[in-house]
C-alpha positions as CSV (number, residue, x, y, z in Angstrom):
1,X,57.1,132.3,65.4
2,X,55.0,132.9,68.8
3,X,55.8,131.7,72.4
4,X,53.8,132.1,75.3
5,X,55.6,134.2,78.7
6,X,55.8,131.7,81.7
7,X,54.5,134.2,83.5
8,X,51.7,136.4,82.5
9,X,50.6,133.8,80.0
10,X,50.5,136.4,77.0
11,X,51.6,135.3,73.7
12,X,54.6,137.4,72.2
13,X,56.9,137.2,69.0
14,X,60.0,137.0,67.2
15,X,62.4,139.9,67.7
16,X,65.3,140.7,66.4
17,X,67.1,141.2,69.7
18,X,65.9,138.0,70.4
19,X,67.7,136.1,67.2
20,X,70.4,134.6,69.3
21,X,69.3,132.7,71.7
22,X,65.3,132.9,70.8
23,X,64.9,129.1,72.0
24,X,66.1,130.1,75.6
25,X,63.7,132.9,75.9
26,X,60.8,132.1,78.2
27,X,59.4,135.8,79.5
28,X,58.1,138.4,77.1
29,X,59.2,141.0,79.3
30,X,61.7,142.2,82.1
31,X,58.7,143.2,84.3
32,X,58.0,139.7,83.7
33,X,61.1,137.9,84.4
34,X,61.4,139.9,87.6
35,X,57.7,138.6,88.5
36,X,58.3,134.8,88.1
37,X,55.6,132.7,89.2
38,X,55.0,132.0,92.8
39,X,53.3,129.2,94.9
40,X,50.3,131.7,95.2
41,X,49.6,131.4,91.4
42,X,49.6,127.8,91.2
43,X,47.5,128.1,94.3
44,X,45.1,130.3,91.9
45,X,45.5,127.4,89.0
46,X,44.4,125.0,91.3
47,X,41.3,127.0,93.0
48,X,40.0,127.9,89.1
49,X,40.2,123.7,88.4
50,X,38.5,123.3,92.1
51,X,35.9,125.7,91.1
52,X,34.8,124.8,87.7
53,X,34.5,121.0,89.1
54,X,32.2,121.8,92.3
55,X,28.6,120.5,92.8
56,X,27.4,121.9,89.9
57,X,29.8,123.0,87.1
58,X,28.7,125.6,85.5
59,X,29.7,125.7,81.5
60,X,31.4,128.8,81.1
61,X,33.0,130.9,84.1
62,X,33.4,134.4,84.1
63,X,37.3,135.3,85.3
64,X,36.1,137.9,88.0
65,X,33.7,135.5,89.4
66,X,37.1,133.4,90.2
67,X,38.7,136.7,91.6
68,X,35.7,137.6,93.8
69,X,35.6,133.8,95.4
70,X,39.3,133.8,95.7
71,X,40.2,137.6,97.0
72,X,36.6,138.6,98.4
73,X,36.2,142.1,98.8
74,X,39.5,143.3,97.3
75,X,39.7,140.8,94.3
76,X,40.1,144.3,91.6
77,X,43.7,144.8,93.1
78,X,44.4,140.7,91.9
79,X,42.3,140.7,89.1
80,X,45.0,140.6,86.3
81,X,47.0,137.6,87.9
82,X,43.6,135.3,87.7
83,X,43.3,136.4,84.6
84,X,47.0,135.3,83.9
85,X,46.5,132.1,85.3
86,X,43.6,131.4,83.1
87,X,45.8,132.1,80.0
88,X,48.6,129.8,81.5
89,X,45.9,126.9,81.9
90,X,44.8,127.5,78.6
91,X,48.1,127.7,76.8
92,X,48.5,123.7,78.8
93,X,44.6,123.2,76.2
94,X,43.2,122.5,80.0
95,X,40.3,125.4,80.0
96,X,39.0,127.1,76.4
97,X,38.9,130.9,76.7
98,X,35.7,132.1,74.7
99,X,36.2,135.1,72.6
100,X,33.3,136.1,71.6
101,X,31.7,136.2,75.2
102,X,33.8,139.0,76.2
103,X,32.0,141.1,78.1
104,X,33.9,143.5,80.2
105,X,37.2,144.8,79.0
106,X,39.4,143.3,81.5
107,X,37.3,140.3,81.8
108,X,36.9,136.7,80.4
109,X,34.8,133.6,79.9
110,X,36.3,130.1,79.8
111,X,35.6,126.3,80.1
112,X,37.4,123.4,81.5
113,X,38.5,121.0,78.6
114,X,40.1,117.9,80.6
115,X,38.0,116.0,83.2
116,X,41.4,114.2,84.6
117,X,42.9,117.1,85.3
């Protein structure tokens, strides 16, 4: 059995610690539950939807392309919540993370899946 945190969108297991109350769970860690999301992430949600439906939509987008339009100049130090915000998105099946296009460790590719959205 697999959830996905609320708040860094990673997915996480079944634990025995978590065997009584494993349907109330929603974080997969403290640091997480201490870090609950904030208007500014679904600000970041709504930018990466904004973005990938511009002028010209490209097909896939690389997450640090989002950071450096969002952030500018210091977009390494808030790197890892665009990337959680694309995992979030895709957990809701509205953007496809690609894999296999991995290119840089700490980076992604994705595409937007819903046009209503």
């Amino acid at each position: 059995m697999e959830k996905n945190c609320i708040s860094c969108g990673l997915s996480f297991s079944f634990r025995k610690k978590f065997e009584k109350n494993w349907d109330e769970i929603k974080y997969c860690s403290k640091k997480c539950k201490k870090n609950k999301l904030e208007k500014s992430d679904k600000e970041i949600e709504a930018f990466i939807l904004e973005f990938a439906k511009g002028l010209y939509p490209p097909k896939a987008i690389q997450a640090r392309t989002i950071s450096r339009t969002y952030f500018g100049v210091h977009w390494k130090k808030f790197h890892q919540r665009v990337l959680a915000a694309i995992r979030r998105l895709s957990h809701r099946n509205i953007l496809m993370i690609h894999p296999y296009k991995k290119i840089l460790k700490q980076d992604i590719f994705f595409e937007i899946l819903k046009d209503e959205v």
